[in-house]
Each structure stands twice: as structure tokens, then as C-alpha cells.
N, C-alpha and C positions, 0 to 999 in steps of 0.2 A: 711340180715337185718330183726328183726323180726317184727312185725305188733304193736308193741307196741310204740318199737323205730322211727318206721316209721311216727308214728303217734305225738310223743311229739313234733318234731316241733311246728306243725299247733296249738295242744293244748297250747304251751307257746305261739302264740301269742296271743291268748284270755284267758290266766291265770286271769290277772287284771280285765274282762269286769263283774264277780260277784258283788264284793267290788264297782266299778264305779257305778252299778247299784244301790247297795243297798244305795248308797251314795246321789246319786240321788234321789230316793224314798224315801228319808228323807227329804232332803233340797230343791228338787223343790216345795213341796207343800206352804212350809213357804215363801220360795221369792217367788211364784205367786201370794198366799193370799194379802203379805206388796206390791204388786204391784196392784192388785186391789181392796184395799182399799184405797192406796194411805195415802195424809195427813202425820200424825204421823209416822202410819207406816210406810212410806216409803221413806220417812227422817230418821229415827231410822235403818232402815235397809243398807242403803246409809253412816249412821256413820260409823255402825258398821264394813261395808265393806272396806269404805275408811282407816279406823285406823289399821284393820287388814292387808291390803294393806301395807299400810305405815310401820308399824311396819315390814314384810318380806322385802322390798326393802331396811329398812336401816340396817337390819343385813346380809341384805349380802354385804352390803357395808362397813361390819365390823364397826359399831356405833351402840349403844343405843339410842331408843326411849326416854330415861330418863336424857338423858344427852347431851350437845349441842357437836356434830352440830346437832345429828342425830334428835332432839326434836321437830326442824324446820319443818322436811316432817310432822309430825301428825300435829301439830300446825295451818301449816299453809293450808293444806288438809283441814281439820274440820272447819278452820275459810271461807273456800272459801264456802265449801257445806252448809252451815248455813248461810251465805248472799244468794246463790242460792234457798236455801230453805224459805227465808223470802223473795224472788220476787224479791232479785236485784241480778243477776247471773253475769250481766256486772261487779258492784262492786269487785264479786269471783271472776273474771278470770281477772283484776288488780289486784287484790290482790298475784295473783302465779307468776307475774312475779319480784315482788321485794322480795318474798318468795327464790322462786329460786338463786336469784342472795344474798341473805343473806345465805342460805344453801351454795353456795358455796363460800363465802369467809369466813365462818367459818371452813371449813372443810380443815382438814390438809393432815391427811394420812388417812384419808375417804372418798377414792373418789370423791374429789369435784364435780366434769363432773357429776357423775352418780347421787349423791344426788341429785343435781338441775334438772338433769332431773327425778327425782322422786316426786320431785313436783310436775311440769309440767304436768306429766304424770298421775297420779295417781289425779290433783287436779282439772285436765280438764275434765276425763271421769266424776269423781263427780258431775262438776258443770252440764256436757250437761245432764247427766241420769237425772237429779233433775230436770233441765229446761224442760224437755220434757214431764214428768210427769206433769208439774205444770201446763199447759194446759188443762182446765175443760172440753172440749167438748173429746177432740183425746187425749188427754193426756195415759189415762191405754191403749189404745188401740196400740199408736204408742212404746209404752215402751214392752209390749208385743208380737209387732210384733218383733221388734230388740233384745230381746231375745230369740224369735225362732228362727229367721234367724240366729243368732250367735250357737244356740245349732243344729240347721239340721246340717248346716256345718259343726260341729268340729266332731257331731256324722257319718256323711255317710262319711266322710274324712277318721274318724277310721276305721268305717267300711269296707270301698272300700279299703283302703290300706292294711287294715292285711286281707282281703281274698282274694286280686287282686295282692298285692306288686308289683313286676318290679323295674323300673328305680326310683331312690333316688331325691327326688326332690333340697336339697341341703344340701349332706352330709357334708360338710363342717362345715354345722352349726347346722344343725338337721338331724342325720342320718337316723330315724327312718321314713321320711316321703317320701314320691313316689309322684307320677306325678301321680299315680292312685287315691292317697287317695285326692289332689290336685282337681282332674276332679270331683270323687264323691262328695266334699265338697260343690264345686260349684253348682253341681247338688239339691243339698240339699237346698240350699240356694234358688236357683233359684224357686223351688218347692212352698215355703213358700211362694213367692211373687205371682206364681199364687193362689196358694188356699185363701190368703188376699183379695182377689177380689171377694172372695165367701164372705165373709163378709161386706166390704163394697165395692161399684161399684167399678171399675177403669177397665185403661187395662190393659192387661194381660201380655201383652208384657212389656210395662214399669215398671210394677209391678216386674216383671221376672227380667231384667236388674238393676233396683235398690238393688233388694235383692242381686242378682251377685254380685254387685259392693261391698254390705256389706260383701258377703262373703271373695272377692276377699281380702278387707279391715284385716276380722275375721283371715284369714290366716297367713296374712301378719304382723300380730303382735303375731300370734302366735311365727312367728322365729324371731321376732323381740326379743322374753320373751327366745326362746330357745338359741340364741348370747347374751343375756346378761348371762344367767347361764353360758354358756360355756365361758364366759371372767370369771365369778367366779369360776368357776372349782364348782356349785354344782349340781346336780341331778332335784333336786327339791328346793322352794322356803321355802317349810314348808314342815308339816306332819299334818296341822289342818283339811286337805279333806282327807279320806281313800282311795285309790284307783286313785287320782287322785294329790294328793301331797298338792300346797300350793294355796292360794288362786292368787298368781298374775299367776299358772300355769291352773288354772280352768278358770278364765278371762281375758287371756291377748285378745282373741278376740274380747271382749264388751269392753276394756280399747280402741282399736282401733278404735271402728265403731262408738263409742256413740256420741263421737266430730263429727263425718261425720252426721250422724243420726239426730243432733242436729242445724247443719248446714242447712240441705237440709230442715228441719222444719221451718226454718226462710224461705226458698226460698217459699215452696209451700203455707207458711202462717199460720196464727193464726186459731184453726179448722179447718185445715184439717186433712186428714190421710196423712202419708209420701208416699205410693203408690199410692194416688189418682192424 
């Protein structure tokens, strides 16, 4: 075997980390800026995301965005994050549950099950990201932590799986992921929560286990995004992220944590940080 051959394994598993990158160094600057400025921005940037959401989940459920049933998921998405976004968030998230159940008794040979949980899903992570922002004191701060702990994760997951691989964590539904990239993910996560601490007090340890738990959350909806592709037989959700595919494949981890995120908010209270 010559030294070339030998070698393109290892290279095709980091063919795509270019393209991911430069993808990244595009679009992180503009989602951190509309995160802490907050306001406008970050209501506008929350539309934008939710619609583009919405719009991948109902054509792979084979429906138009333009035409009913499929009309319902953006509809009623944008109507939930706009009550969220003018301070009544409880109103949004009444709002997705007679959404959903009108998505699916409209829907014929359009998935009904999957429509209605596209609601659901895509109208929830909405309403908690917006709720959590809307917090003047901890607001950018705790929206900020929960996209770091979401991106350590998916990033040292990557990482640790394509230079560590081993055992498959569950091919069945997502072949490409190990019990390596699994641990590193966690690791990642975990990391965030200490260094959060350097910013404002808290412990360390708590801090630590909390971010875990997001991570734990970040993963767990990754193959949650990767069992619905493969019920659709597609690849990817889109092609609007270069390198990383569609937007519900670049976010299904913050689609899972934000509700948790959003939650734990309410427990530790109004002005706090989530790890404190």
C-alpha cells in the first residue's frame, strides 16, 4: 500500500472541516452580534431562523410552505415567536398546541405525526431562545452560554470521533457517530460550564453537570434530527449551510436544549445566570 493511499482514509475524514469552517467564520460573527444586541435583532434573527426551519421540515415531509397543510408550521411558528417576542411567551406556547393538532388534521399524505410535531418542535425551541433573551439583566449572557455549550459539544464530538472513532454509538440510526466522539462531546460541554464561572461566580462542579446535561440534551437531538432523515431517506435537510448541510442539521442541538435551558431559567429565577 503506498503512502498516499494509506493516507486518504484519515484525509476524507476531515475533507468537509474546510467548508464547516469557513461557514462558520461567516455566520458566527452575525448570530453573536443579533445575540448581543439583542431587541430587534434578535427577534429578526429568531424569524428568520424559525421560517427557514419550518420551511426544511415541511418539504421533507413532502408539503409546500405555500400551500396548506404545509402553511400551518411557518404560520404558526412566527405567530408563537412574535407573542414570545412581545413578552407573552405562555400565550406562544398555547398557541403550538392547537397549531399542531390543526397541522395534523389538515395533512393528508403529508405526514400528519411529523407536521404536528414540527410545530411543536421547531415553535418551542423559538419561544424558550426568545424567552431567555428577554431577560434584561442575564438575558445575552445565558443565550450565550447555551450556544457555546451547544457548539463545544457538537464541535469536540466531531473532533474526538474522526481522530479517535472506535465503537459506533448507534448505527442504526446515525452511523457516523462513536462512543468516542459521544465522551469528547460531553467533555466539551462540560468545559464551558467550568470556564462560565470565570465569568460570573458560581460552582464549578454544578456549572460542570449542568452544561453535561445540555450537552447530554445537544446529542440527543442530534439523532433525534439524524432518525427523522433516515425515516425520510434524505442526507441532509438543505443545502442553505455549505459544509454542514441544512439548518435543522446545523441546530438540532439548540432545537433540544433551549426548551431545557428555558426551563431551568424559570427554576433558578428572574436575573440569574443558568449556572449560578
Amino acid at each position: 500500500m503506498t503512502a498516499a493511499a494509506a493516507a486518504s482514509p484519515a484525509a476524507a475524514r476531515w475533507r468537509d472541516l474546510r467548508l464547516r469552517l469557513v461557514t462558520a467564520l461567516v455566520l458566527g460573527p452575525l448570530v453573536l452580534a443579533c445575540i448581543w444586541l439583542g431587541g430587534a435583532f434578535f427577534t429578526a434573527l429568531i424569524a428568520l431562523t424559525v421560517a427557514g426551519l419550518a420551511w426544511e421540515w415541511v418539504r421533507m415531509c413532502g408539503a409546500r410552505v405555500t400551500t396548506l397543510p404545509g402553511v400551518v408550521v411557518p404560520v404558526v411558528v412566527l405567530a408563537a415567536a412574535a407573542l414570545a417576542a412581545g413578552g407573552l411567551p405562555v400565550a406562544g406556547l398555547l398557541l403550538l398546541l392547537p397549531g399542531a393538532a390543526l397541522a395534523f388534521g389538515l395533512a393528508r399524505g403529508s405526514h400528519p405525526r411529523f407536521l404536528a410535531l414540527g410545530v411543536l418542535y421547531i415553535g418551542l425551541a423559538g419561544v424558550a431562545l426568545l424567552t431567555l433573551r428577554h431577560d434584561p439583566a442575564v438575558g445575552r449572557g445565558n443565550v450565550i452560554f447555551l450556544i457555546l455549550v451547544v457548539w463545544a459539544s457538537d464541535s469536540a464530538a466531531y473532533v474526538a470521533g474522526r481522530a479517535l472513532g472506535g465503537a459506533k454509538l448507534w448505527p442504526a440510526v446515525s452511523p457516523g457517530k462513536t462512543w468516542s466522539g459521544a465522551a469528547g462531546g460531553l467533555a466539551g460541554a462540560m468545559a464551558v460550564g467550568v470556564l462560565a464561572t470565570w465569568v460570573a461566580p458560581g460552582g464549578a462542579v454544578g456549572a460542570a453537570l449542568l452544561a453535561g446535561g445540555l450537552g447530554v440534551l445537544s446529542q440527543a437531538g442530534d439523532l433525534l434530527e439524524s432518525g427523522i432523515k433516515r425515516h425520510f431517506a434524505v442526507k441532509d435537510s438543505s443545502q442553505l449551510l455549505p459544509g454542514h448541510g441544512g439548518l435543522l442539521d446545523r441546530l438540532d442541538g439548540l432545537l433540544a436544549c433551549a426548551p431545557a435551558a428555558a426551563g431551568w431559567a424559570l427554576v433558578v429565577g428572574l436575573g440569574e445566570y443558568l449556572w449560578r
